[in-house]
ZATI-407549 format. One record per residue (C-alpha): x, y, z; residue in three letters; residue number from 0. Coordinates in steps of 0.05 Angstrom, whole numbers. Example, Ala and Ser with C-alpha at 12.3 -4.5 7.8 and 13.67 -1.06 7.14 Angstrom:
[[246 -90 156] "ALA" 0]
[[273 -21 143] "SER" 1]
//
This chain:
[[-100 344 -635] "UNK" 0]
[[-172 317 -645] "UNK" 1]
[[-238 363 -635] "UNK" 2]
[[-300 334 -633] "UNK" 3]
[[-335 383 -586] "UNK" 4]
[[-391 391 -642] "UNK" 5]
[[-394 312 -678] "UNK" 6]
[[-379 235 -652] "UNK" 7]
[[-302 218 -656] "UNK" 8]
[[-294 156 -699] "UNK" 9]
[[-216 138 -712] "UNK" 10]
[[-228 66 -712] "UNK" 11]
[[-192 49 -780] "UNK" 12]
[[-145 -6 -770] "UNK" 13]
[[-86 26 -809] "UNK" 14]
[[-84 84 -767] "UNK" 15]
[[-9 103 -752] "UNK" 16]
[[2 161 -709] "UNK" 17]
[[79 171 -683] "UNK" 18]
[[59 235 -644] "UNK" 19]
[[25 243 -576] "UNK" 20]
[[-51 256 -589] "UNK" 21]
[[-95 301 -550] "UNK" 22]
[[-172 299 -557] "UNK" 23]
[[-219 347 -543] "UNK" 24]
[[-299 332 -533] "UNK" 25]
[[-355 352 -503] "UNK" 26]
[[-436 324 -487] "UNK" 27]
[[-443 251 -500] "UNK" 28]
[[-411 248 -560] "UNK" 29]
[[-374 185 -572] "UNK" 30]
[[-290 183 -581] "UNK" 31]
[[-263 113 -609] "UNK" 32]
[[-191 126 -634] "UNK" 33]
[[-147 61 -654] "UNK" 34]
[[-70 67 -665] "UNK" 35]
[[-29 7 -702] "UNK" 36]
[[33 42 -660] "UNK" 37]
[[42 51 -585] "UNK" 38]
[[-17 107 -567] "UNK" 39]
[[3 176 -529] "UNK" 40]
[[-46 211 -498] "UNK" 41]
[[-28 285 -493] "UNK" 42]
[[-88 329 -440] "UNK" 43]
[[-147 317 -467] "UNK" 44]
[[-211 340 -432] "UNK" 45]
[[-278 296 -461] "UNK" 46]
[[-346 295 -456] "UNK" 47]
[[-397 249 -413] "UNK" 48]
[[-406 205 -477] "UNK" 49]
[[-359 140 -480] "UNK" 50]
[[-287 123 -490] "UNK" 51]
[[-255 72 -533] "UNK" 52]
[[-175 69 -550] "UNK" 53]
[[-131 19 -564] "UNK" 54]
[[-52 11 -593] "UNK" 55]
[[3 -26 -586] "UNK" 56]
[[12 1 -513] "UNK" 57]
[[-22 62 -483] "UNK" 58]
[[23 108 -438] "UNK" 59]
[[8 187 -423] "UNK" 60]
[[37 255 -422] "UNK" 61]
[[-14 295 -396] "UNK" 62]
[[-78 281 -353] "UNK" 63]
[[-142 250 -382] "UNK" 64]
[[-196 285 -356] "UNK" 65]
[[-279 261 -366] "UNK" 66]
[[-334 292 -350] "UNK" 67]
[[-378 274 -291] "UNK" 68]
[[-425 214 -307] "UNK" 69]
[[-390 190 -367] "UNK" 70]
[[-398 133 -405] "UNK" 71]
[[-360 67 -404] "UNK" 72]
[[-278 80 -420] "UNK" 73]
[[-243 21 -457] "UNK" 74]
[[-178 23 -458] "UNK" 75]
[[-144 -39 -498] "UNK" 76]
[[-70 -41 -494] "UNK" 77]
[[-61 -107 -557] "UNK" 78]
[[10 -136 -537] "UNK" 79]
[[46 -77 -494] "UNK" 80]
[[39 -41 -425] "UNK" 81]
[[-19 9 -404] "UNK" 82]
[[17 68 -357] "UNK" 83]
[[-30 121 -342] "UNK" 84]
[[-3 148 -269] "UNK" 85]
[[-16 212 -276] "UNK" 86]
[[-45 233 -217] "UNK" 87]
[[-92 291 -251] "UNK" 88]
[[-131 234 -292] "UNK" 89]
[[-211 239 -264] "UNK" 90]
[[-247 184 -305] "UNK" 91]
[[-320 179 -279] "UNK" 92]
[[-349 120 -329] "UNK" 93]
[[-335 45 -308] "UNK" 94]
[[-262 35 -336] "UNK" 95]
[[-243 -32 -374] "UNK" 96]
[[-179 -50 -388] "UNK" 97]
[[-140 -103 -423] "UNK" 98]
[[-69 -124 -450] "UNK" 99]
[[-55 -184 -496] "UNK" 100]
[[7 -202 -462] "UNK" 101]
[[51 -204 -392] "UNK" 102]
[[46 -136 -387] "UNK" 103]
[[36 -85 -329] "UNK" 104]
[[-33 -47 -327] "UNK" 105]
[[-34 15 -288] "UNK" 106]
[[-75 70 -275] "UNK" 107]
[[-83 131 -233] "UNK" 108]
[[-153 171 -224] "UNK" 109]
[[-166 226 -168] "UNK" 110]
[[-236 219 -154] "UNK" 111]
[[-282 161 -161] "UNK" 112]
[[-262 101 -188] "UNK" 113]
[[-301 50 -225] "UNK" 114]
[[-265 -13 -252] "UNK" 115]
[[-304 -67 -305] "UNK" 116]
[[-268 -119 -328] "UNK" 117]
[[-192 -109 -335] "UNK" 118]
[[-149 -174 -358] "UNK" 119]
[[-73 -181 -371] "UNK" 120]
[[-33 -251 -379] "UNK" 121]
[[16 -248 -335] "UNK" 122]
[[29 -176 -327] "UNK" 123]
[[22 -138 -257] "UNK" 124]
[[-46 -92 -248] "UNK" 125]
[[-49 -28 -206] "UNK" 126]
[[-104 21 -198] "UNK" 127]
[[-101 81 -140] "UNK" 128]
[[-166 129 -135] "UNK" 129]
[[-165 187 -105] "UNK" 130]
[[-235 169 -76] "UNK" 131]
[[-265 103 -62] "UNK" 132]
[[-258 51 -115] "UNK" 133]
[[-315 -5 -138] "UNK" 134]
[[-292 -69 -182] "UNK" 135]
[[-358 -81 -219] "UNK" 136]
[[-320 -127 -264] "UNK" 137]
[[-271 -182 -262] "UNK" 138]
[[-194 -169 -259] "UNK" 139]
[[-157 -232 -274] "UNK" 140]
[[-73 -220 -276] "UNK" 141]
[[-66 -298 -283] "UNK" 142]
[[-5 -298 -241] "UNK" 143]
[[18 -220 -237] "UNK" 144]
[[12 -184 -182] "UNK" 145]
[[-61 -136 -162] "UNK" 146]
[[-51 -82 -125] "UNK" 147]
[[-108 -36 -110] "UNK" 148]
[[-115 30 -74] "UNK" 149]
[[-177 70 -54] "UNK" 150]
[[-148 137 -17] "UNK" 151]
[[-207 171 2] "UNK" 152]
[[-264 121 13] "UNK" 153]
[[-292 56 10] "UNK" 154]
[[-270 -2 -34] "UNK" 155]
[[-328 -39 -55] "UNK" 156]
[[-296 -119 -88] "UNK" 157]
[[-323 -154 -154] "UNK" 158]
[[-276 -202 -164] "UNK" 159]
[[-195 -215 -157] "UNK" 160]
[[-163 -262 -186] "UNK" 161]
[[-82 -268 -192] "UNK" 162]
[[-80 -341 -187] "UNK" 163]
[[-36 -376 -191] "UNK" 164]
[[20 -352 -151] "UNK" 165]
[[8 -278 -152] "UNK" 166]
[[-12 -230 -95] "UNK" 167]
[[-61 -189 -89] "UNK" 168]
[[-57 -126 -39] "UNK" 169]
[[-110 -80 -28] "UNK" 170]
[[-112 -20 18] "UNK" 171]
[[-178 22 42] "UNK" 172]
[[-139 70 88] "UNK" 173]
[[-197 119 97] "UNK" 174]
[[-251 70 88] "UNK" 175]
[[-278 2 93] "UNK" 176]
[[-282 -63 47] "UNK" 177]
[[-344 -88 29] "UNK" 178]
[[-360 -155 -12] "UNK" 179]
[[-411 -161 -65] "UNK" 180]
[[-445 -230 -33] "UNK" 181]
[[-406 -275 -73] "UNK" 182]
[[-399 -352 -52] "UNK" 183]
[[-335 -388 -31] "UNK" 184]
[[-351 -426 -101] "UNK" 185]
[[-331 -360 -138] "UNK" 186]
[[-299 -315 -87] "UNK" 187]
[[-280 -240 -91] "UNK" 188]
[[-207 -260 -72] "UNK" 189]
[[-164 -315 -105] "UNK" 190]
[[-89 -309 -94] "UNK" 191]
[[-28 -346 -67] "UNK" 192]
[[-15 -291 -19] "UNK" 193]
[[-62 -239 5] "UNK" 194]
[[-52 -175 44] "UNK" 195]
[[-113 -140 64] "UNK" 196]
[[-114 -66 105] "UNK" 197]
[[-171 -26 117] "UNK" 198]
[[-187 32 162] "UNK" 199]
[[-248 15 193] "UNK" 200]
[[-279 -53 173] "UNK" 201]
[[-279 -115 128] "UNK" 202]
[[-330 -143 99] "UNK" 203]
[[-396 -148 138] "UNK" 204]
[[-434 -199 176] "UNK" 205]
[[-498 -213 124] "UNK" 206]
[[-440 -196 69] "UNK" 207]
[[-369 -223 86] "UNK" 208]
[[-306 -224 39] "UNK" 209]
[[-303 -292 7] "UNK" 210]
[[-235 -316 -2] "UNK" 211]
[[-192 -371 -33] "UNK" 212]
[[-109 -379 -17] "UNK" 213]
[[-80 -438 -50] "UNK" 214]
[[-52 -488 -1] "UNK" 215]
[[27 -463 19] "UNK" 216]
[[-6 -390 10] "UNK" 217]
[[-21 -340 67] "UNK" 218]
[[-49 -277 80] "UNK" 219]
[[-63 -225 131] "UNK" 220]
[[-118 -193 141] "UNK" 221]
[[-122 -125 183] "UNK" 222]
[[-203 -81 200] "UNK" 223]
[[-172 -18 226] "UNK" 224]
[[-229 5 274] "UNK" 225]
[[-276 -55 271] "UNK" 226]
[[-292 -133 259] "UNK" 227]
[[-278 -179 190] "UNK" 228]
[[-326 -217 166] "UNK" 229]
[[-287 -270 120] "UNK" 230]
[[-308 -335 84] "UNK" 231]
[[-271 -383 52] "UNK" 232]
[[-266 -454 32] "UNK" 233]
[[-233 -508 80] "UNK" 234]
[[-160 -494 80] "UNK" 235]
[[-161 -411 67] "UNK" 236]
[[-118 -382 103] "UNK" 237]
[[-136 -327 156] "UNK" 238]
[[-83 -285 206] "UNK" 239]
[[-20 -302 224] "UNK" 240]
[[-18 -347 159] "UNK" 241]
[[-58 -410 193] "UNK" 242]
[[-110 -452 155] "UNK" 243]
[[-179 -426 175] "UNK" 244]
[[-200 -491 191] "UNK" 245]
[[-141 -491 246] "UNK" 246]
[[-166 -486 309] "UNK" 247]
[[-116 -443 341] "UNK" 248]
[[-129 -387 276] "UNK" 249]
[[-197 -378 291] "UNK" 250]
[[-194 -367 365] "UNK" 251]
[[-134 -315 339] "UNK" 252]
[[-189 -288 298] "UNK" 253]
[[-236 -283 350] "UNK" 254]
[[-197 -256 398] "UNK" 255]
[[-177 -207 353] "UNK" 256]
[[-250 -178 351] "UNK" 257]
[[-262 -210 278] "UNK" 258]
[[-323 -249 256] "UNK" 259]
[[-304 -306 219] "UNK" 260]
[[-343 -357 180] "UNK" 261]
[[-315 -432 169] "UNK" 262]
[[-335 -478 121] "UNK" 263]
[[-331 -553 138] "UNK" 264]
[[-300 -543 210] "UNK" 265]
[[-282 -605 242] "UNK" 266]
[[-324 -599 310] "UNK" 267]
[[-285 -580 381] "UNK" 268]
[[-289 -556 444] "UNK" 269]
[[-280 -479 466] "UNK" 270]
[[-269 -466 542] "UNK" 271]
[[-295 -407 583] "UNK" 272]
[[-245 -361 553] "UNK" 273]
[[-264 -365 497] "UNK" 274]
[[-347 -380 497] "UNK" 275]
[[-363 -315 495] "UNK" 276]
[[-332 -288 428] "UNK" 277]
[[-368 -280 371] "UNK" 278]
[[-371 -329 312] "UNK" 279]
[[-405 -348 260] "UNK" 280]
[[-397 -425 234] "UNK" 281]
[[-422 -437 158] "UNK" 282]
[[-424 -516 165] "UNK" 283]
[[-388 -563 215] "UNK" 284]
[[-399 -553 295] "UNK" 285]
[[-371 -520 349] "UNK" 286]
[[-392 -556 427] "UNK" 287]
[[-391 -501 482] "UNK" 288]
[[-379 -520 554] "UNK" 289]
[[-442 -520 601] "UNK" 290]
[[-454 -465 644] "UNK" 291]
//
């Protein structure tokens, strides 16, 4: 058990070998940096506003991590092993960074708020559920495991996603809505072989849509609970029903599903009556409506 209610923490020695769980205690802004050589433990520990900084050879948990609110940034580096912390009593309120070495599984659990930076694994799958909404203002890159992220109680707000190649990434908003962070279709917030999208009210919006990127033989499905999707995505990303978003026959699915959807480098065509009265937005290429 670690106090440092009154001082900084600084356990940052490199031969550190602890066996046992740990538990640490702070309060204010003090600073806590604790490294283990082993696998790292964390018993209930209730900290400060001040930041976080742990790493071992694998992090797991047997008790909720608890910060207070406003903290500081929480980095949380996991060498060549896994990162489990499900426990759903965790409440970290600083932006959360985390990081394995190797194909290992990140996971992590918060009940409020949740604030992810950059979190990076090589091959391993990533998870993070918030009990609140949940903001990526970082990159999370599983090059080729599987994201899966979950905002419970409000809005999920997208940096950017990246489980290429051949992994999936899944993200549900079933309380809220999905917003973008204006990226281009040259660096989009979603890059995946196969996407699954669900949200309970919208997706994206019109002056700031979801950008995507699916590999070709990928697909996706996108669903806006109570409202349009505003998607873009390079020629060949794939939109409902798993069709190529510079199909024809996808985006008047799209349309007629009451989503907005942007095209890049759409081949021009003809829409008939039907359809001439959706609504559309078309990034570069044509689209020739029927006289009145």
């Amino acid at each position: 058990h670690f106090d440092s209610t009154a001082h900084t923490l600084d356990l940052s020695n490199a031969g550190n070998r602890l066996t046992g769980s740990v538990s640490i205690n702070s309060s204010g802004p003090r600073t806590v940096t604790l490294h283990n050589g082993l696998a790292l433990d964390l018993a209930a520990s209730s900290l400060g506003s001040g930041s976080l900084t742990l790493s071992g050879e694998g992090i797991t948990q047997s008790g909720a991590v608890i910060q207070a609110e406003n903290g500081g940034a929480v980095s949380l580096d996991a060498g060549n092993g896994a990162l489990i912390l499900n426990d759903n009593g965790n409440r970290l309120s600083g932006v959360v960074s985390l990081r394995s070495d190797a194909a290992q599984a990140l996971s992590l659990n918060s009940s409020g708020q949740l604030q992810l930076g950059d979190v990076a694994t090589r091959g391993g799958d990533i998870q993070a559920t918030a009990g609140g909404g949940l903001a990526v203002t970082g990159r999370v890159q599983s090059h080729g495991g599987d994201i899966a992220l979950t905002a419970k109680g409000g809005d999920m707000t997208l940096g950017h996603l990246d489980a290429d190649p051949g992994g999936t990434i899944a993200l549900d908003v079933p309380a809220g809505a999905l917003r973008g962070d204006n990226s281009l279709i040259t660096d989009p917030n979603l890059r995946a072989q196969h996407l699954v999208v669900d949200t309970g009210t919208t997706l994206g919006d019109f002056n700031n849509p979801i950008a995507v990127d699916v590999p070709a033989g990928g697909d996706s499905l996108f669903v806006a609970g109570q409202g349009s999707a505003h998607i873009i995505g390079l020629a060949g990303t794939i939109l409902p029903g798993s069709v190529k978003v510079n199909n024809v026959s996808a985006t008047l699915q799209a349309i007629d599903q009451a989503q907005e959807t942007a095209i890049q480098a759409l081949t021009p065509f003809y829409l008939d009556e039907t359809w001439r009265r959706r609504l559309y937005t078309v990034v570069d290429g044509g689209v020739r409506m029927p006289a009145d």
